[in-house]
N, C-alpha and C positions, 0 to 999 in steps of 0.2 A: 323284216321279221314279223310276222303275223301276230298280234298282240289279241291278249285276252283277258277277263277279268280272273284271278284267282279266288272261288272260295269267294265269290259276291254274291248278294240278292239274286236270284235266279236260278242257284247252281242246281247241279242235274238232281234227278228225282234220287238216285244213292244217296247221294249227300244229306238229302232233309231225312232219309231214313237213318243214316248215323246221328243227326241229329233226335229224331224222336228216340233213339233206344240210349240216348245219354252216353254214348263214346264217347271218350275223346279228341277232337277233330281242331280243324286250326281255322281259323276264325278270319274274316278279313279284315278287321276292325281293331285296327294298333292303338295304344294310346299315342296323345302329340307330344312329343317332349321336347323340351325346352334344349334349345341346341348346347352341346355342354363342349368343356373342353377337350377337342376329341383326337386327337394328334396324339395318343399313348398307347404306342405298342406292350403287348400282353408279356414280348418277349424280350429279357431281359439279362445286362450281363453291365462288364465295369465299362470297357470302353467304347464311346457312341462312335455311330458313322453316321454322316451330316447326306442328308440326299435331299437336295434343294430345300436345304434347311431345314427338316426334319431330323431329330434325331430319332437314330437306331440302333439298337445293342450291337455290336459287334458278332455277335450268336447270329443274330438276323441277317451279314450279310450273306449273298451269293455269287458266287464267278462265275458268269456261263464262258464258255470257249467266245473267242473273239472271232468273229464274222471276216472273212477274207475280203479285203477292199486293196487298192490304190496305194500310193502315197503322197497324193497331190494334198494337198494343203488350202482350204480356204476360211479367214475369217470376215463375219457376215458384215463389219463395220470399216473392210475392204471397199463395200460396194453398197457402201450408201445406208446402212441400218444405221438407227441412231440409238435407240434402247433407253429413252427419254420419257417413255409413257403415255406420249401424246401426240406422235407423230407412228403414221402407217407402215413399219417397216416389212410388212407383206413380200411386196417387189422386192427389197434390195435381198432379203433372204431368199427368195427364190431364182434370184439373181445367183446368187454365190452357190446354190445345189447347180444350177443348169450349165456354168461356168470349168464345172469338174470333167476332165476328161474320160473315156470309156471307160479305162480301166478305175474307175470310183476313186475314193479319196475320205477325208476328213472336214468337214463344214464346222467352224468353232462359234457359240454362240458366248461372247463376253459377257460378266454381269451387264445388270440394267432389266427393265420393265420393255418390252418389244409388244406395241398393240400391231395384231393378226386381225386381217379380214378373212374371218372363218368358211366365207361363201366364196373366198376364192380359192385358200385355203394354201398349205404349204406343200408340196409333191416332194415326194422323194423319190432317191432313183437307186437302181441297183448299187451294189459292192463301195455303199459310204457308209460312215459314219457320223451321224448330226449329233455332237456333241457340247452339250451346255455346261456353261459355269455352275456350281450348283445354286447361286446366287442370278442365276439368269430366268427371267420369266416369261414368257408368252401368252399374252391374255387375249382374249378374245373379242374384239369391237362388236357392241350390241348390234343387234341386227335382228328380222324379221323373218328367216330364211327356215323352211320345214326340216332341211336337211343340210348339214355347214361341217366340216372338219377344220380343227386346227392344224396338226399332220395327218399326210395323208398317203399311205402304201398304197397302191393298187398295181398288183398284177410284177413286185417287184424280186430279186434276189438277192442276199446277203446285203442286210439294211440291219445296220444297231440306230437306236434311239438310247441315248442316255446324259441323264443328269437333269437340272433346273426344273420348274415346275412351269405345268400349263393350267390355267387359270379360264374356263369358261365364262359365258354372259348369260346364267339360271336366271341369278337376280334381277336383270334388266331388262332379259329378252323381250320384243315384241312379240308375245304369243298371237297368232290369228283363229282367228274365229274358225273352230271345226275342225282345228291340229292341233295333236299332242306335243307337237313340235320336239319328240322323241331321238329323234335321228338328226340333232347336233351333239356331235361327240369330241372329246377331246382329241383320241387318234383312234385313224379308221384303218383297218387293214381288210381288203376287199384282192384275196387270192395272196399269189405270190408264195414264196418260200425261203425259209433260212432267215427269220426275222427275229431280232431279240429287241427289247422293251425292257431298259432297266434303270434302276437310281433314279426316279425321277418323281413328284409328286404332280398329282392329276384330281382336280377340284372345281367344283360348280360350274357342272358343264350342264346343259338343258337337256342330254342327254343321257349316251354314257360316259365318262372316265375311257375305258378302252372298247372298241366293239372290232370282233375280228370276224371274218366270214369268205364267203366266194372263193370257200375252197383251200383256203390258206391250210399251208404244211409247215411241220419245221418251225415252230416259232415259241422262244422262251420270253416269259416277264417274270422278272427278278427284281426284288429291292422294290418296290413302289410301293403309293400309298394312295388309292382312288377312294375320295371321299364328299359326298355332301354333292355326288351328283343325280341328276332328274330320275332315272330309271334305270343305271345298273352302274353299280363299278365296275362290271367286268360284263359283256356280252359277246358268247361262243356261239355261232351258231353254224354253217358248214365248214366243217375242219378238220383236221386229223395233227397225231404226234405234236401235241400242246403241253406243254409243262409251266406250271404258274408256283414261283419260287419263294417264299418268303415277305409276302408283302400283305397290305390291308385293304380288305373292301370294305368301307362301313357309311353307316347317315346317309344313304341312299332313300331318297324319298322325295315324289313329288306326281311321278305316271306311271302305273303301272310295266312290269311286275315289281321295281321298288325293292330288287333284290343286289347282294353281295356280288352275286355270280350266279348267272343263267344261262344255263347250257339248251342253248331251243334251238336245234336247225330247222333252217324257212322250209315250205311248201314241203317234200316230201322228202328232201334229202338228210345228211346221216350229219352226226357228228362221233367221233370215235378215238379211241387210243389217248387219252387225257390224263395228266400226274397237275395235283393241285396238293403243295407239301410247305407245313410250316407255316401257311395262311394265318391271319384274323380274317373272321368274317363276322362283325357286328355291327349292332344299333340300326341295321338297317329294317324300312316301314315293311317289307315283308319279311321274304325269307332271306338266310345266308347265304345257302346252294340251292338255286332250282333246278334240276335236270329231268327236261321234258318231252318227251314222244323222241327213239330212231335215235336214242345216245346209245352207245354199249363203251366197255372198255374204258371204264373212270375208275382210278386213283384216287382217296384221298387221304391224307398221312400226315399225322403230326398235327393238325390244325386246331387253332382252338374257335368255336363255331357258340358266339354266346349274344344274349341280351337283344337278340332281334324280336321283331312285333308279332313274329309269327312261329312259323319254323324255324329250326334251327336247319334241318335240308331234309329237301323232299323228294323221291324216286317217283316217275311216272311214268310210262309204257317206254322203259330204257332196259338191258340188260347188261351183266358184267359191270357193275358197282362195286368198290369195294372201297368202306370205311377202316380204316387203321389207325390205333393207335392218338384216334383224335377226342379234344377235350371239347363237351358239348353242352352249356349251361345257362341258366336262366334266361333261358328263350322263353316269349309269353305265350306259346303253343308249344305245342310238342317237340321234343328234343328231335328225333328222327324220323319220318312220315315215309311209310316206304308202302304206293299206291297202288291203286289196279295197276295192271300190265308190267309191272315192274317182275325181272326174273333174274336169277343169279346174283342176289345182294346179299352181300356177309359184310357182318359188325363184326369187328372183334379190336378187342386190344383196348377197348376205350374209357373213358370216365365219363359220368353222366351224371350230373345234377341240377337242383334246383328248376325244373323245366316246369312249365305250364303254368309260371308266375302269375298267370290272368284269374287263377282259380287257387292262389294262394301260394306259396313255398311248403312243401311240404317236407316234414322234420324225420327223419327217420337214420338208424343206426345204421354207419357204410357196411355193406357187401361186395362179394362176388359173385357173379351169375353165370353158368354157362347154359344158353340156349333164353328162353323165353317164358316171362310169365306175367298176369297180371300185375303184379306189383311193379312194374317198368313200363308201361303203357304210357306213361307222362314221359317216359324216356325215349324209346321206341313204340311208335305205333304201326301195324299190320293191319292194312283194309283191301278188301279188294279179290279181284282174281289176279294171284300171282304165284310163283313157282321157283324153288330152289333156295327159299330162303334161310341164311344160316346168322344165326345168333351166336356169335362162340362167345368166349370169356370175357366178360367185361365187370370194369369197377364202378359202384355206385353208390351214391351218398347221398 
């Protein structure tokens, strides 16, 4: 994925001229904050579901349809895992996936702490299911490597992930000199189709939490909670028919873009057809949602989109946006940044406050709005050459 600075020292000659006429505009420069206790979803009900030890409202969970596999049966402490913490059960778990007959199956990962050699990484293979205790962990042995997966999809069909948590090496990594060291992620999904990602929690990876790409179709993540990792909790970039179900991107901070969820496909290709419903995306060092150059056809619904250093989500030469019904608030820049080349984006249905904390809260008696006006600037901002844009009804406080 081609990376860039957002909104840094440099930016294009437009930029400093929003800057000189006193707009608006989002700033790259978050405050640090102090790592707080950050495991609490927004969404809230009587009784929790436990997703590698997380709790979650019951309101929160989701049931994707279940992925056609096998019925063979494999657990990883069959073939030598021990789940002790301190011993490399890499081999013995890729052992018990390669083990599985054509027709796929079930891989069961029992509790216990499983350290992963991320540079070798775990392969998965069509029509299984890798299934963790929710008390089972995968952490990722430090290493020095630019580019390392814990699981790793490539090129696969009808493949669930669920349960336990994976645990990346942010904190210990040997970074080298002249790498972002960007592209260690916790699970990489590179093409393939019919892939669900769910229940499961995904934490201090050097990278992202999940990065999907090279085409990949067909693929839900449901129930998760990606958090406290290097540069995205969530990284989209060539994809299509994506739906992301109920779970949290937030505390994202460390490389650039530092965002919730960034929709960028590489070099020239597309990303498209996208439902992101029911989300948190917060406290993350940039923005919530980036969606960046060759997106069209995004969803968003339901979500509550709060307390990032930046935006709260920003359109940029992508077309076919559509915000729904989503809660958007005290973001320290602007609630919604909708930029040049951005066409066919409608707000509607939402609630909007508190935005542009960097420049104070500002107190003011709630309305309703339909369409657009100065007084919502800190809610939604419009720059740029762009076209079709529709402001319908929305509440604001």
């Amino acid at each position: 994925m081609r990376r860039r600075r957002l909104f840094m020292s440099g930016a294009s000659p437009g930029f400093k001229k929003l800057v000189n006429q006193n707009e608006i505009v989002p700033s790259s420069r978050g405050s640090d904050m102090p790592r707080r206790e950050f495991l609490r979803n927004s969404m809230v009900m009587t009784v929790p579901l436990v997703l590698g030890g997380v709790s979650f409202s019951a309101a929160a969970a989701y049931a994707p349809a279940p992925r056609p596999r096998g019925t063979a049966y494999r657990n990883v402490k069959n073939y030598g895992a021990l789940g002790n913490g301190t011993s490399d059960d890499t081999a013995a778990i890729q052992a018990a996936i390669n083990s599985l007959p054509s027709t796929g199956g079930t891989v069961y990962i029992p509790s216990g702490t499983y350290l992963i050699d991320p540079t070798k990484r775990i392969t998965l293979r069509s029509y299984m299911l890798l299934n963790m205790d929710p008390n089972a962990t995968l952490k990722a042995k430090t290493n020095s490597a630019t580019r390392s997966y814990i699981l790793n999809v490539t090129g696969r069909t009808n493949v669930e992930i669920a349960g336990g948590k994976l645990i990346g090496d942010r904190d210990t990594h040997h970074y080298v000199s002249g790498s972002t060291s960007e592209w260690n992620h916790g699970i990489g999904i590179n093409g393939g189709s019919h892939i669900t990602v769910r229940d499961l929690y995904v934490a201090k990876c050097a990278g992202d939490g999940v990065c999907l790409g090279g085409g990949a179709s067909d693929v839900v993540i449901a129930n998760i909670v990606s958090t406290q990792n290097r540069r995205q909790g969530l990284s989209l970039t060539r994809c299509n028919g994506i739906r992301v179900y109920n779970s949290e991107f937030s505390y994202t901070k460390g490389t650039s873009p530092q965002c919730g969820i960034d929709i960028e496909p590489d070099g020239t290709s597309t990303a498209y057809d996208i439902v992101i419903q029911n989300c948190s995306l917060k406290y993350n060092a940039m923005y919530g949602i980036n969606i960046w150059k060759r997106v069209s056809n995004v969803t968003l619904t339901g979500n509550t989109i709060e307390r990032n250093e930046s935006c709260g989500a920003v359109t940029n030469y992508c077309s076919g946006i559509h915000f729904v019904g989503n809660t958007v608030r005290y973001n320290s820049a602007t609630g919604i940044f909708i930029r040049d080349g951005s066409s066919s984006v409608n707000v509607t249905g939402g609630v909007s406050y508190g935005n542009y904390t960097r420049s104070g809260i500002k107190t003011r008696t709630p309305f309703t709005l339909t369409g657009w006006a100065s007084k919502i600037e800190r809610d939604i901002l419009i720059r740029g050459t762009v076209g079709g844009i529709a402001i319908q009804t929305n509440s604001y406080k």
